[in-house]
Each structure stands twice: as C-alpha cells, then as structure tokens.
N, CA, C and O atoms as a Maestro MAE file, in Angstrom:
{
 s_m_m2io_version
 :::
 2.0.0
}

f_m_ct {
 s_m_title
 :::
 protein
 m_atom[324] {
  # First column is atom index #
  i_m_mmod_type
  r_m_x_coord
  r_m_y_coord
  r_m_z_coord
  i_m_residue_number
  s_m_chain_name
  s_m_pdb_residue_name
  s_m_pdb_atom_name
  i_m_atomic_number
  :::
  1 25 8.485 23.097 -6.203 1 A "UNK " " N  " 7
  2 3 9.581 22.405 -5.544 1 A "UNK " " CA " 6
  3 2 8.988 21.240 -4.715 1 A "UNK " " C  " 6
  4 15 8.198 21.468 -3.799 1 A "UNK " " O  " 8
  5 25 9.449 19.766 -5.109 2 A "UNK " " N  " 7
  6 3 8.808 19.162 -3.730 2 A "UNK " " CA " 6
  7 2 9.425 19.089 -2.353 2 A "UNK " " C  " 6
  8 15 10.543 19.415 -1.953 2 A "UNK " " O  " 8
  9 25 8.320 18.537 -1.707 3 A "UNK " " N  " 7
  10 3 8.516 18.629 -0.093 3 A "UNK " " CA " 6
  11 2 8.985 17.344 0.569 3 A "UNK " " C  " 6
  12 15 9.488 17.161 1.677 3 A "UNK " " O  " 8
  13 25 8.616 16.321 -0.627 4 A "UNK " " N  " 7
  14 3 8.439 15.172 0.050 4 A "UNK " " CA " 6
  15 2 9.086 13.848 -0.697 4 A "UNK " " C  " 6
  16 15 8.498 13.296 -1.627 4 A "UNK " " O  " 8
  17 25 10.313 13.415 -0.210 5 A "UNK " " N  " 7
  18 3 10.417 12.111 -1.043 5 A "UNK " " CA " 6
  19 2 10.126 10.665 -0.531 5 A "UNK " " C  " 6
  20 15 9.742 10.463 0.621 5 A "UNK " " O  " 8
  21 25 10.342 9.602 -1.505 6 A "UNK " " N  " 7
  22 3 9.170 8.421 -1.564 6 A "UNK " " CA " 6
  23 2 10.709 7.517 -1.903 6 A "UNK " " C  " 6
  24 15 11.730 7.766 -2.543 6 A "UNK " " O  " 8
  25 25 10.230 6.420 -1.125 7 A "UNK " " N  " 7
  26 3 11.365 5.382 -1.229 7 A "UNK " " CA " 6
  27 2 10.623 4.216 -1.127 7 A "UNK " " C  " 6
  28 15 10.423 3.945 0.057 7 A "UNK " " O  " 8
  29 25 9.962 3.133 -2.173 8 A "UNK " " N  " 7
  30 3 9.417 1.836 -2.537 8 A "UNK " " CA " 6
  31 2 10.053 1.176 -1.281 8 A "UNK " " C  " 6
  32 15 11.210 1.535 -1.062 8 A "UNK " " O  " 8
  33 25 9.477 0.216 -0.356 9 A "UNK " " N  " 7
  34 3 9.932 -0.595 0.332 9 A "UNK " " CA " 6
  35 2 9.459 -2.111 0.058 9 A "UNK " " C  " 6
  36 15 10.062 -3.013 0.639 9 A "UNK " " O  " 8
  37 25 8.475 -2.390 -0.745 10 A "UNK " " N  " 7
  38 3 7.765 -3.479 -1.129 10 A "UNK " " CA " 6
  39 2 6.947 -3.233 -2.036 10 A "UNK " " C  " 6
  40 15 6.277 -2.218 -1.844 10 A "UNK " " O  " 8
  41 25 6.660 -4.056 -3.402 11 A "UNK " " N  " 7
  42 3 6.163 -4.696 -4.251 11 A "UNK " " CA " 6
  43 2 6.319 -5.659 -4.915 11 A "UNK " " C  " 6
  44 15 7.076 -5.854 -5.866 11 A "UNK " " O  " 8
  45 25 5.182 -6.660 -4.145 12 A "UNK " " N  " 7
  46 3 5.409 -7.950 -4.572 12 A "UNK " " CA " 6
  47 2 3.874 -8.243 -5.430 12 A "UNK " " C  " 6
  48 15 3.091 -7.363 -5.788 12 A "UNK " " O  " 8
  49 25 3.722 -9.651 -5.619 13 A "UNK " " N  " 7
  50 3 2.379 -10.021 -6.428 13 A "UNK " " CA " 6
  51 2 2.360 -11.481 -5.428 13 A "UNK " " C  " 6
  52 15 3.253 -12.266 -5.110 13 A "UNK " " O  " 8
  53 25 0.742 -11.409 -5.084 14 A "UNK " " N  " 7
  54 3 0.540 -12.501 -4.138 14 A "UNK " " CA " 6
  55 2 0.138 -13.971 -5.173 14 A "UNK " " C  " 6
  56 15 -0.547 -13.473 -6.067 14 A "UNK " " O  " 8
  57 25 0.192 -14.763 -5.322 15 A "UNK " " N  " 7
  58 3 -0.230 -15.736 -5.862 15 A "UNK " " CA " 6
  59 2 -1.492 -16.129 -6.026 15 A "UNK " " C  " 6
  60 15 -1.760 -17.265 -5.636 15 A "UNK " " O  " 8
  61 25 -2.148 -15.627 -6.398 16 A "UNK " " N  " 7
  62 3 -3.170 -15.326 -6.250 16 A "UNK " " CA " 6
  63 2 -4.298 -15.919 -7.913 16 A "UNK " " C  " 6
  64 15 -3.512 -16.528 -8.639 16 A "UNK " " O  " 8
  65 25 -5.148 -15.901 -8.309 17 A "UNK " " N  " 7
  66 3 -5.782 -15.982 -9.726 17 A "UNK " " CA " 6
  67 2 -6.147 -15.193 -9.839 17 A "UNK " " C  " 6
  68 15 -6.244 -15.308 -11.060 17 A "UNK " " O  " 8
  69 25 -6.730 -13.812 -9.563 18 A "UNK " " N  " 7
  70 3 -6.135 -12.109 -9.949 18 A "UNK " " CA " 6
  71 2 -5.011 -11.878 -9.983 18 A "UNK " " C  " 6
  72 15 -4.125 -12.606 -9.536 18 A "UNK " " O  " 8
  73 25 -4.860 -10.729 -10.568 19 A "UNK " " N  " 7
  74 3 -3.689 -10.065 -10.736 19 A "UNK " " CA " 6
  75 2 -3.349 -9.417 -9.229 19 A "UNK " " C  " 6
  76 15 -2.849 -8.379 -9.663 19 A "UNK " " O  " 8
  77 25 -3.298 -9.339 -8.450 20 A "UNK " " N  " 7
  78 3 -2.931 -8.756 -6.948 20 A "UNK " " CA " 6
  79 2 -1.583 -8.374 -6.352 20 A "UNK " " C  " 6
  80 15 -0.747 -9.234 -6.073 20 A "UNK " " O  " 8
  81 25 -1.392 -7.136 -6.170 21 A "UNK " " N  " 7
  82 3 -0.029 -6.525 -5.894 21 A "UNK " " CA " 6
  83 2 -0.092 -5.924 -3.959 21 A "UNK " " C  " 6
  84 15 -0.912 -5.244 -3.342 21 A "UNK " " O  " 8
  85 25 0.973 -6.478 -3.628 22 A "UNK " " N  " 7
  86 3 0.942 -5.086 -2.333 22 A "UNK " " CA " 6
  87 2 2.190 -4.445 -2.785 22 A "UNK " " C  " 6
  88 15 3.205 -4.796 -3.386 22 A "UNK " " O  " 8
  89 25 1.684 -3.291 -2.225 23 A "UNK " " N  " 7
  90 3 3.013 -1.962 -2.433 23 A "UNK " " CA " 6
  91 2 2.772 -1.216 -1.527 23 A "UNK " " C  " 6
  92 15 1.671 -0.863 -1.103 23 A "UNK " " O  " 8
  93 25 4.424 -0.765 -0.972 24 A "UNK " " N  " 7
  94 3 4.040 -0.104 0.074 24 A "UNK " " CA " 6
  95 2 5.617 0.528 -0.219 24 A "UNK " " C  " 6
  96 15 6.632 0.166 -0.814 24 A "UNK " " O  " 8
  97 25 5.203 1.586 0.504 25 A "UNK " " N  " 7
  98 3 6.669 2.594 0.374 25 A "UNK " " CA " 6
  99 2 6.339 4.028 1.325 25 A "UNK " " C  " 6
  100 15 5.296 4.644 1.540 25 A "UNK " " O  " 8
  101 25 7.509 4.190 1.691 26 A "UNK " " N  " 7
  102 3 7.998 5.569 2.794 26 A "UNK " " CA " 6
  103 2 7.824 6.804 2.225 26 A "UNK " " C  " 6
  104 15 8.192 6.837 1.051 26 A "UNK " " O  " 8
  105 25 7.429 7.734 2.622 27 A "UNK " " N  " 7
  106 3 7.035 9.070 2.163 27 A "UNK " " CA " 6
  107 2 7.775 9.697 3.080 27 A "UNK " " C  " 6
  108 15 7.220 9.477 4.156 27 A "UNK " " O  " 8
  109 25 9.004 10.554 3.297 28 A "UNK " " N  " 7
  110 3 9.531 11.338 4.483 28 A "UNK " " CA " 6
  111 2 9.395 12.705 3.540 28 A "UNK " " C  " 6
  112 15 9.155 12.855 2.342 28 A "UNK " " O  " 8
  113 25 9.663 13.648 4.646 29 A "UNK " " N  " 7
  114 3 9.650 15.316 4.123 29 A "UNK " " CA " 6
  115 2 11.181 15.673 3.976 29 A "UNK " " C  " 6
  116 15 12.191 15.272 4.555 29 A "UNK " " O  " 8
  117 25 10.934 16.638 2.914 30 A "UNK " " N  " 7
  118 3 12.984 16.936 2.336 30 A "UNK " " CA " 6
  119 2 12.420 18.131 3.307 30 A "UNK " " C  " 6
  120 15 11.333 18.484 3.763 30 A "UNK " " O  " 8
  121 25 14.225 18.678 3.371 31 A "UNK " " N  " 7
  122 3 14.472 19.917 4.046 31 A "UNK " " CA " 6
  123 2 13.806 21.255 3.775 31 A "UNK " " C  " 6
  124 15 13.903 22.237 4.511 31 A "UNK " " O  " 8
  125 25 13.252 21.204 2.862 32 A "UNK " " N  " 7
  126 3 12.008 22.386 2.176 32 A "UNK " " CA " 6
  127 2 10.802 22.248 3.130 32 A "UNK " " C  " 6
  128 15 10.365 23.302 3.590 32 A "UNK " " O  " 8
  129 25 10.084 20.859 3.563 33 A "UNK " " N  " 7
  130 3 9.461 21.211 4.216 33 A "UNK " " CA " 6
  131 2 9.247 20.382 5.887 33 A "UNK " " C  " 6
  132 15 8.569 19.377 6.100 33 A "UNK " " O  " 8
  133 25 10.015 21.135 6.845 34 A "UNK " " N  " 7
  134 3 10.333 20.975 8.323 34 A "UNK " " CA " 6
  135 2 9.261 20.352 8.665 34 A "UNK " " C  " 6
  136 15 9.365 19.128 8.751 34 A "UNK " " O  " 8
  137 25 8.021 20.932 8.939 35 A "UNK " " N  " 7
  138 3 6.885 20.795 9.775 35 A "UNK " " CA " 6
  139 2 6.280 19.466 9.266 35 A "UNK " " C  " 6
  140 15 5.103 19.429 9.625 35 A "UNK " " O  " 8
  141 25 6.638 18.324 8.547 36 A "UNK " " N  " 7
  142 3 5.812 17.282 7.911 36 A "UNK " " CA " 6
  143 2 6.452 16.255 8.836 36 A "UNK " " C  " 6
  144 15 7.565 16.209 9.360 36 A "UNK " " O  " 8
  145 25 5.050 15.184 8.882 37 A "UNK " " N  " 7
  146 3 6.485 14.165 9.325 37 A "UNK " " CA " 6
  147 2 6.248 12.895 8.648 37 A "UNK " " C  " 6
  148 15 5.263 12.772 7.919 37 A "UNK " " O  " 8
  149 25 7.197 11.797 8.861 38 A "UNK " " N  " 7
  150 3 7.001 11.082 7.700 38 A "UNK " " CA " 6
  151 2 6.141 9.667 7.651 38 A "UNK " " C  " 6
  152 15 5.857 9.249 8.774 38 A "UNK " " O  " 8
  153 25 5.794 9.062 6.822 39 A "UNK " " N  " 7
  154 3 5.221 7.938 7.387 39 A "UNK " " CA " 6
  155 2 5.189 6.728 6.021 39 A "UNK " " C  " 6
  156 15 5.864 6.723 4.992 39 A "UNK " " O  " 8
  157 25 4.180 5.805 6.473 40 A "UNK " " N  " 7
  158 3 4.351 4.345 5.510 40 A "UNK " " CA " 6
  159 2 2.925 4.615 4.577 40 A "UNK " " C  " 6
  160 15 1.941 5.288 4.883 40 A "UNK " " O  " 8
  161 25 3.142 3.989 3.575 41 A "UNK " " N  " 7
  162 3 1.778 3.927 2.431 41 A "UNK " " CA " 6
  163 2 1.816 2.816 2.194 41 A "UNK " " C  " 6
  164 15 2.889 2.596 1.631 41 A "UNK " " O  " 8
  165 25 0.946 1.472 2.350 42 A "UNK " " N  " 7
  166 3 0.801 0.225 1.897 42 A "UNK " " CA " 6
  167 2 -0.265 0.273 1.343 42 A "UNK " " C  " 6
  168 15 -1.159 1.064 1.643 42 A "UNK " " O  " 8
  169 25 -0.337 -0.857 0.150 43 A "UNK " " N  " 7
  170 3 -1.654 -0.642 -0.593 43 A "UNK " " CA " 6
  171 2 -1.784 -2.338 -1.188 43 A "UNK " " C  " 6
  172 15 -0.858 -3.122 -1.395 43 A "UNK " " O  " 8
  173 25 -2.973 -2.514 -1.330 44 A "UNK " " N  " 7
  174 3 -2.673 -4.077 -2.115 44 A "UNK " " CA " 6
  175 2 -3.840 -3.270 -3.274 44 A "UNK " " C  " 6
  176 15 -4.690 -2.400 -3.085 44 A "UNK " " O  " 8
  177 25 -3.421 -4.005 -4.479 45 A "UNK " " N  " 7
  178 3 -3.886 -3.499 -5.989 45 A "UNK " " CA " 6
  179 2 -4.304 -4.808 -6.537 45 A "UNK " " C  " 6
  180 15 -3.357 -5.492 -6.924 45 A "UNK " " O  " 8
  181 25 -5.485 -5.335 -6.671 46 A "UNK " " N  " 7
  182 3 -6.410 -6.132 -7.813 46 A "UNK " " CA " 6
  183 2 -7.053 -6.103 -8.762 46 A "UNK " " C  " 6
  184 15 -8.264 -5.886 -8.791 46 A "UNK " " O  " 8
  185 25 -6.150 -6.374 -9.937 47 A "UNK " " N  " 7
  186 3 -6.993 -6.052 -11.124 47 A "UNK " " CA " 6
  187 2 -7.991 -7.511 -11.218 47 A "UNK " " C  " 6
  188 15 -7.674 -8.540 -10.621 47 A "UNK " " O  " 8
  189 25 -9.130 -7.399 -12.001 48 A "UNK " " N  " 7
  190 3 -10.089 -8.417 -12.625 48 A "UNK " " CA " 6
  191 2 -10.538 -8.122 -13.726 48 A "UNK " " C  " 6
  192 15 -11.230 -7.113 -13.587 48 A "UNK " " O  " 8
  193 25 -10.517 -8.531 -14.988 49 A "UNK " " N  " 7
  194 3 -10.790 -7.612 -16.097 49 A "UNK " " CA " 6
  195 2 -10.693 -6.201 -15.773 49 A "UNK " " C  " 6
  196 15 -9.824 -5.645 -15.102 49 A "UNK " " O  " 8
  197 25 -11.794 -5.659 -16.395 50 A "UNK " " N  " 7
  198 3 -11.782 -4.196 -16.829 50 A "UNK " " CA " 6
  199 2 -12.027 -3.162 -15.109 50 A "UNK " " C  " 6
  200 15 -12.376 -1.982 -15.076 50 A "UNK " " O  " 8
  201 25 -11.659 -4.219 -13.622 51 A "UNK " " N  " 7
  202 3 -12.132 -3.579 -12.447 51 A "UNK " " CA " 6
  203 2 -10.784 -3.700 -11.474 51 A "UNK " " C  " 6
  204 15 -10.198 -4.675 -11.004 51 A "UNK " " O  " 8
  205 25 -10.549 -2.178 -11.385 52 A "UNK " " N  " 7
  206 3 -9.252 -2.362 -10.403 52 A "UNK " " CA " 6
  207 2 -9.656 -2.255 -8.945 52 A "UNK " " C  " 6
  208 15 -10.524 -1.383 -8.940 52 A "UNK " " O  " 8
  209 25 -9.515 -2.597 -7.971 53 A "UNK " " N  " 7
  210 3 -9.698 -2.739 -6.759 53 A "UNK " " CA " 6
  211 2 -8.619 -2.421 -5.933 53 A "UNK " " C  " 6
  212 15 -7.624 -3.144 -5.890 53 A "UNK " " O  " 8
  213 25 -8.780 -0.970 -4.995 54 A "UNK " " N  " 7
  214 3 -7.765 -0.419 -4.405 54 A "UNK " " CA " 6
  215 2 -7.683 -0.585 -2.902 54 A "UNK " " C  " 6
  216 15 -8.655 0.009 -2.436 54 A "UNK " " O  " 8
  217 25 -7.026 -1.078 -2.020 55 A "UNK " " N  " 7
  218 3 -7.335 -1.283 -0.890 55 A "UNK " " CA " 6
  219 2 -5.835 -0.734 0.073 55 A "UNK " " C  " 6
  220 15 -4.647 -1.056 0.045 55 A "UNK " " O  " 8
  221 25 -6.614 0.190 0.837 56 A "UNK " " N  " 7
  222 3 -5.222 1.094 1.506 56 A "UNK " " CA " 6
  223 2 -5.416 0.932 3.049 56 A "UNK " " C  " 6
  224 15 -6.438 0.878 3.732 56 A "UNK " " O  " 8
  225 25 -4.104 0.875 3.361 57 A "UNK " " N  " 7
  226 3 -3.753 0.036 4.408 57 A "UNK " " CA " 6
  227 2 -3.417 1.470 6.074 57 A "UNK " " C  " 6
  228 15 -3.026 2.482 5.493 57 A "UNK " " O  " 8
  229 25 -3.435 1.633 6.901 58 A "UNK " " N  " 7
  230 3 -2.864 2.367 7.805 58 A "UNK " " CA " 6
  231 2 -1.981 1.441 8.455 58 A "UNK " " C  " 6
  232 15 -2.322 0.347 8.905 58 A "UNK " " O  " 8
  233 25 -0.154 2.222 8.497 59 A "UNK " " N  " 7
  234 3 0.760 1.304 8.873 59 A "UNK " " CA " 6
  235 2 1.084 2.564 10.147 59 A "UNK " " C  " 6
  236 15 1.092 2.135 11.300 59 A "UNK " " O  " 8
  237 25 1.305 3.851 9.974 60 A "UNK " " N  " 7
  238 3 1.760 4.444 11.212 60 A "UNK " " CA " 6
  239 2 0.770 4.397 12.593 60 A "UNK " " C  " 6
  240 15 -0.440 4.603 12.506 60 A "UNK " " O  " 8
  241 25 1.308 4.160 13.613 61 A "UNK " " N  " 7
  242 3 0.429 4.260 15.087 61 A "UNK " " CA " 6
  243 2 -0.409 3.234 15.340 61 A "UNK " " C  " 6
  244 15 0.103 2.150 15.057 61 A "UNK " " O  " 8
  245 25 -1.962 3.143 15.946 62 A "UNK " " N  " 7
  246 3 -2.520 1.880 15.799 62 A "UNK " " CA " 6
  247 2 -3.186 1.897 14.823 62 A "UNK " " C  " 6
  248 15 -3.869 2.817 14.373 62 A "UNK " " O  " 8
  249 25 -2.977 0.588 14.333 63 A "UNK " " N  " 7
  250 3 -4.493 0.057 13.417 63 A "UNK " " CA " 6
  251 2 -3.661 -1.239 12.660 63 A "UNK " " C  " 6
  252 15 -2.795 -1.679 13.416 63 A "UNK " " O  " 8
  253 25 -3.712 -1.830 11.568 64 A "UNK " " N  " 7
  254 3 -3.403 -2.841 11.020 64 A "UNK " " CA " 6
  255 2 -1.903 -2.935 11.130 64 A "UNK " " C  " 6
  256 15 -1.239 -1.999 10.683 64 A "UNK " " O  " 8
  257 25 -1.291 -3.990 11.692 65 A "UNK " " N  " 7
  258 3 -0.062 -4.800 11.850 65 A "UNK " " CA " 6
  259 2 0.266 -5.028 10.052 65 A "UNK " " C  " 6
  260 15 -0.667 -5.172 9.261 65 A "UNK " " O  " 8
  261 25 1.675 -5.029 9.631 66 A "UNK " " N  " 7
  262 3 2.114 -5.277 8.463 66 A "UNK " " CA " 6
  263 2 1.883 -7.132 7.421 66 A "UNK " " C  " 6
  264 15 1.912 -7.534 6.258 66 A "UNK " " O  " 8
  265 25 1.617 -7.818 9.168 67 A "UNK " " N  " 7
  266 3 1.482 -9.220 8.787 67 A "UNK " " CA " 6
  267 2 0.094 -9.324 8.206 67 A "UNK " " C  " 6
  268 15 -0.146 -10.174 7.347 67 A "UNK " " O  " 8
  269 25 -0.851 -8.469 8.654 68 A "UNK " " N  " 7
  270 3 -2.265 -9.116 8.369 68 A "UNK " " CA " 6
  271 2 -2.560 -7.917 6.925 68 A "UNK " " C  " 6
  272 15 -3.723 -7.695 6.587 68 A "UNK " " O  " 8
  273 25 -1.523 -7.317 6.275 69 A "UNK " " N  " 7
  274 3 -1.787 -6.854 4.735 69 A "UNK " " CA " 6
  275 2 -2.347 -8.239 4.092 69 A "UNK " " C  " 6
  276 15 -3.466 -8.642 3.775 69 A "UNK " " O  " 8
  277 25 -1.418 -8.618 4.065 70 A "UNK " " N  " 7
  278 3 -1.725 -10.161 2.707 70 A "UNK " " CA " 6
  279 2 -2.785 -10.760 2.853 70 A "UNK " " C  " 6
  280 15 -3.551 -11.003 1.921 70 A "UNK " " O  " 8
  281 25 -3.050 -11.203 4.497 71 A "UNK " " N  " 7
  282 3 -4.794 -11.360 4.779 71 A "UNK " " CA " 6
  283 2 -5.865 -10.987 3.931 71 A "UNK " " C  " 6
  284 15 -6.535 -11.587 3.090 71 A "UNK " " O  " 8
  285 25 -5.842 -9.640 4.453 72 A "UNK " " N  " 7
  286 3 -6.908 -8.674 3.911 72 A "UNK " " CA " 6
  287 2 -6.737 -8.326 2.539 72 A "UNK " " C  " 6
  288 15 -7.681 -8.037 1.804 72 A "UNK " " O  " 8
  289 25 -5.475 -8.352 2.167 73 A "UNK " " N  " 7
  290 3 -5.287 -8.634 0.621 73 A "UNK " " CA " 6
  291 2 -5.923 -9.943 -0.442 73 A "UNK " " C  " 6
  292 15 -6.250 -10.005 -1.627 73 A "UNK " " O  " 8
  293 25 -5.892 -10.689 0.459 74 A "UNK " " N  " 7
  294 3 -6.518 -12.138 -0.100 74 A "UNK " " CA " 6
  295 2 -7.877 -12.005 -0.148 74 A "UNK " " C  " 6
  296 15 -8.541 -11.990 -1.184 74 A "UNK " " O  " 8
  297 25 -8.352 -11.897 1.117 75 A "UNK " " N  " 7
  298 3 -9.907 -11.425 0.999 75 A "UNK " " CA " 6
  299 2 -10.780 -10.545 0.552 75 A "UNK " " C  " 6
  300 15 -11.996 -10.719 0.473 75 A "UNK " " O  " 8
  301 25 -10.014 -9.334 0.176 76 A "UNK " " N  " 7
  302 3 -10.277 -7.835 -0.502 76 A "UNK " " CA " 6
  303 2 -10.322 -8.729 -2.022 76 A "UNK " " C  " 6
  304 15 -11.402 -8.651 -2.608 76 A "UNK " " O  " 8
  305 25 -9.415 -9.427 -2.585 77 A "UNK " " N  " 7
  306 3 -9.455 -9.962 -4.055 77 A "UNK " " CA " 6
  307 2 -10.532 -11.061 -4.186 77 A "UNK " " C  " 6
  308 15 -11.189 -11.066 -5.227 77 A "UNK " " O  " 8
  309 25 -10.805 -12.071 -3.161 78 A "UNK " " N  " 7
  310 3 -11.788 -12.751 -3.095 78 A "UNK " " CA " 6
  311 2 -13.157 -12.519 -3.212 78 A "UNK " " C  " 6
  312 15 -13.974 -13.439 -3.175 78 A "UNK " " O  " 8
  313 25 -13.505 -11.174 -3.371 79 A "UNK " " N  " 7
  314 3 -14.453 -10.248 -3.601 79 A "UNK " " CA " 6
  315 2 -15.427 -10.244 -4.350 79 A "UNK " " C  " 6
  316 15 -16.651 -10.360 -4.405 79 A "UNK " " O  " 8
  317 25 -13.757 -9.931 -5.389 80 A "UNK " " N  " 7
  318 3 -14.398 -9.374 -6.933 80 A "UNK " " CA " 6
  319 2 -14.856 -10.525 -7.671 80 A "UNK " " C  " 6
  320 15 -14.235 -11.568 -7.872 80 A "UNK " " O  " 8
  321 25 -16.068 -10.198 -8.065 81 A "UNK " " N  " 7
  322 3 -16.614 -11.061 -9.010 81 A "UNK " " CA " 6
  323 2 -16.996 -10.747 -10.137 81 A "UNK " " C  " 6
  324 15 -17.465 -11.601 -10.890 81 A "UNK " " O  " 8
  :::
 }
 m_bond[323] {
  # First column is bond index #
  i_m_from
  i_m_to
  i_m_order
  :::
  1 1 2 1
  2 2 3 1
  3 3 4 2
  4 3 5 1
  5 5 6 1
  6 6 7 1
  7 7 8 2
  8 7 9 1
  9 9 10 1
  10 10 11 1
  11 11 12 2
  12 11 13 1
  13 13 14 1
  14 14 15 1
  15 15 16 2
  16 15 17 1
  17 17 18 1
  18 18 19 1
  19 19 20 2
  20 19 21 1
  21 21 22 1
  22 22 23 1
  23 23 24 2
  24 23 25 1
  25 25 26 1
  26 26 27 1
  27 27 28 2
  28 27 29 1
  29 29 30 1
  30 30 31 1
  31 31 32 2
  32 31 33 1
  33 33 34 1
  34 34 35 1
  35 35 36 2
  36 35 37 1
  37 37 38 1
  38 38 39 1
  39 39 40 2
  40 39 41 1
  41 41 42 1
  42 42 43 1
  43 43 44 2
  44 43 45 1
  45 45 46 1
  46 46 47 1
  47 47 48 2
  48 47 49 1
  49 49 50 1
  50 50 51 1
  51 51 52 2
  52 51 53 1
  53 53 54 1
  54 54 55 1
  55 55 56 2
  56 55 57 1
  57 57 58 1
  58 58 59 1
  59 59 60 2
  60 59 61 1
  61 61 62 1
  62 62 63 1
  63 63 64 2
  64 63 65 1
  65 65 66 1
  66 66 67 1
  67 67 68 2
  68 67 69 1
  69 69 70 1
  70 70 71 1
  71 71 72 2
  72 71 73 1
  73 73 74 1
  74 74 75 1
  75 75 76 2
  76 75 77 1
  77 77 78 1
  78 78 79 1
  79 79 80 2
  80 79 81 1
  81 81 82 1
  82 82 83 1
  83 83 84 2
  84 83 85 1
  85 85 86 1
  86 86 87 1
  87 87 88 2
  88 87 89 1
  89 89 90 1
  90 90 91 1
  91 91 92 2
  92 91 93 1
  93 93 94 1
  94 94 95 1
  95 95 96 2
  96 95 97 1
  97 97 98 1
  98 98 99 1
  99 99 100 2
  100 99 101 1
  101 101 102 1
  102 102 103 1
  103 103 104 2
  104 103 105 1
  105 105 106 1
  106 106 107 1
  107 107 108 2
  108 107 109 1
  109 109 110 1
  110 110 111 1
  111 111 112 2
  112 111 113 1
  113 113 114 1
  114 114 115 1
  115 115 116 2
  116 115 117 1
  117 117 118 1
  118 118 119 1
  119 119 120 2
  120 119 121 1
  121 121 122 1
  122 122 123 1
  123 123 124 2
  124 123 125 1
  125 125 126 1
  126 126 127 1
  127 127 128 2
  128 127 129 1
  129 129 130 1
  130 130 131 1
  131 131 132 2
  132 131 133 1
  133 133 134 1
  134 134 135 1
  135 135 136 2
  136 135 137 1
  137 137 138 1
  138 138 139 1
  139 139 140 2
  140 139 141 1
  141 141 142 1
  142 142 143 1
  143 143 144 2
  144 143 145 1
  145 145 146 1
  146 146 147 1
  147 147 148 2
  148 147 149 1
  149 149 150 1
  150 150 151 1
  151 151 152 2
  152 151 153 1
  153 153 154 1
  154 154 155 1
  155 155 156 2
  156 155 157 1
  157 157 158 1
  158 158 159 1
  159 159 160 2
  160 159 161 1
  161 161 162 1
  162 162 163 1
  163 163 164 2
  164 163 165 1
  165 165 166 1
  166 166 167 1
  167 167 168 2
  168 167 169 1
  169 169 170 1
  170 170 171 1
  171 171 172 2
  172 171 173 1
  173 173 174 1
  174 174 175 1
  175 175 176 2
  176 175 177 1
  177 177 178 1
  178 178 179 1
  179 179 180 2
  180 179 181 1
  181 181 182 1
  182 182 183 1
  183 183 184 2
  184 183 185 1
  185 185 186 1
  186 186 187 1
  187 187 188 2
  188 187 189 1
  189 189 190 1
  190 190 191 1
  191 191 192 2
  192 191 193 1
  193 193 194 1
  194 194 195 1
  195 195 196 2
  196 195 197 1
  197 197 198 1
  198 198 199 1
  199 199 200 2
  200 199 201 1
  201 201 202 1
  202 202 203 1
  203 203 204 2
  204 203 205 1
  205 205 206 1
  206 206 207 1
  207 207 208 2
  208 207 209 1
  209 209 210 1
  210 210 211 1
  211 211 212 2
  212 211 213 1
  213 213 214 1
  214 214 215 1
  215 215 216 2
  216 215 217 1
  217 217 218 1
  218 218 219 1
  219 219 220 2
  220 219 221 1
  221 221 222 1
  222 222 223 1
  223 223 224 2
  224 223 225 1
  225 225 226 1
  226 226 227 1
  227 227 228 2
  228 227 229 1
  229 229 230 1
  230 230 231 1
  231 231 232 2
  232 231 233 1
  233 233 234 1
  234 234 235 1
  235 235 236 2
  236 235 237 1
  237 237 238 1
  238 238 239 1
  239 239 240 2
  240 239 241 1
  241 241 242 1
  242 242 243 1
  243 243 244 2
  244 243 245 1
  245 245 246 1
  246 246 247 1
  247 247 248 2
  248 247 249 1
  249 249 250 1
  250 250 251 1
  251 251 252 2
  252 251 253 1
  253 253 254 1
  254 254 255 1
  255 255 256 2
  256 255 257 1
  257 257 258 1
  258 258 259 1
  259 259 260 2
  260 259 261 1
  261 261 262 1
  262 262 263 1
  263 263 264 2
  264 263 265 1
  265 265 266 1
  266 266 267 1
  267 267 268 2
  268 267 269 1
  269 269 270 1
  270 270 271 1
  271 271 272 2
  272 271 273 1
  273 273 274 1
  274 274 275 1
  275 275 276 2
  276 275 277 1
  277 277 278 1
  278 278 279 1
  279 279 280 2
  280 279 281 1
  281 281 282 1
  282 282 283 1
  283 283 284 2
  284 283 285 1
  285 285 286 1
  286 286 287 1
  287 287 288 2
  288 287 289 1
  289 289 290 1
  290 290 291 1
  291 291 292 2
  292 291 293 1
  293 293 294 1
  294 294 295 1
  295 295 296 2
  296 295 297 1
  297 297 298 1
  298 298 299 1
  299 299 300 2
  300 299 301 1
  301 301 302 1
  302 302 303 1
  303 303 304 2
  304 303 305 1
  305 305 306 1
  306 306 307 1
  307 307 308 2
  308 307 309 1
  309 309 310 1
  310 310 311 1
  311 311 312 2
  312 311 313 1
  313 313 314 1
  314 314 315 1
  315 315 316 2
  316 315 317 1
  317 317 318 1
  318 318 319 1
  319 319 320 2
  320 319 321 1
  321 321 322 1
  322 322 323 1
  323 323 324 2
  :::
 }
}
C-alpha cells in the first residue's frame, strides 16, 4: 500500500547546449502513513552523450533558496566534458 503521494510542481529544460532539466515535485504522506511529514524534491538532470549527471537539490529548512537551482544547474552542466 503506499504511504506517500507525489505531485510534479516543475519541469522545465534550461536552454542550455546539453540536454538539462530541473524537476522538482512534492512528496506529502497519505493517511496510511501519520508519522511522515512532507517535503520538496528538486533535481536538475544533464544528459551529454552516453553521461547523465544528477544533481539534487535541498529545498525544506536551510540550505539552497529555489532561485539559485538554475545557477547551480548551469554550472553542474558546464562540467561535463
């Protein structure tokens, strides 16, 4: 049974000359399971040929602001070589 449903809040593709996606979406807990609580998953995704590049973001409490994803998204793809 799951515990937990997921609601997409963003996926876009940055303009980028990789292929580069952020996605990010809500994870809350269904009534099966009380004790969870819920939170954000952002991710920016770079493919380059045959090399995917996963870069995951912390959106609940402190640490990275939602504005500086695409930043670090740009520079995380600027990478790959």
């Amino acid at each position: 049974m799951p515990t937990h449903a997921r609601k997409l809040t963003e996926n876009r593709t940055l303009p980028l000359g990789d292929a580069t996606a952020i996605v990010r979406w809500y994870d809350y807990p269904l009534p099966s399971d009380p004790g969870s609580e819920p939170g954000g998953f952002p991710y920016a995704v770079t493919r380059k040929g045959n090399v995917v590049s996963v870069l995951a973001f912390r959106e609940m409490g402190d640490g990275v602001r939602p504005a500086t994803f695409e930043k670090l998204a740009r520079a995380a793809a600027g990478r790959l070589g």
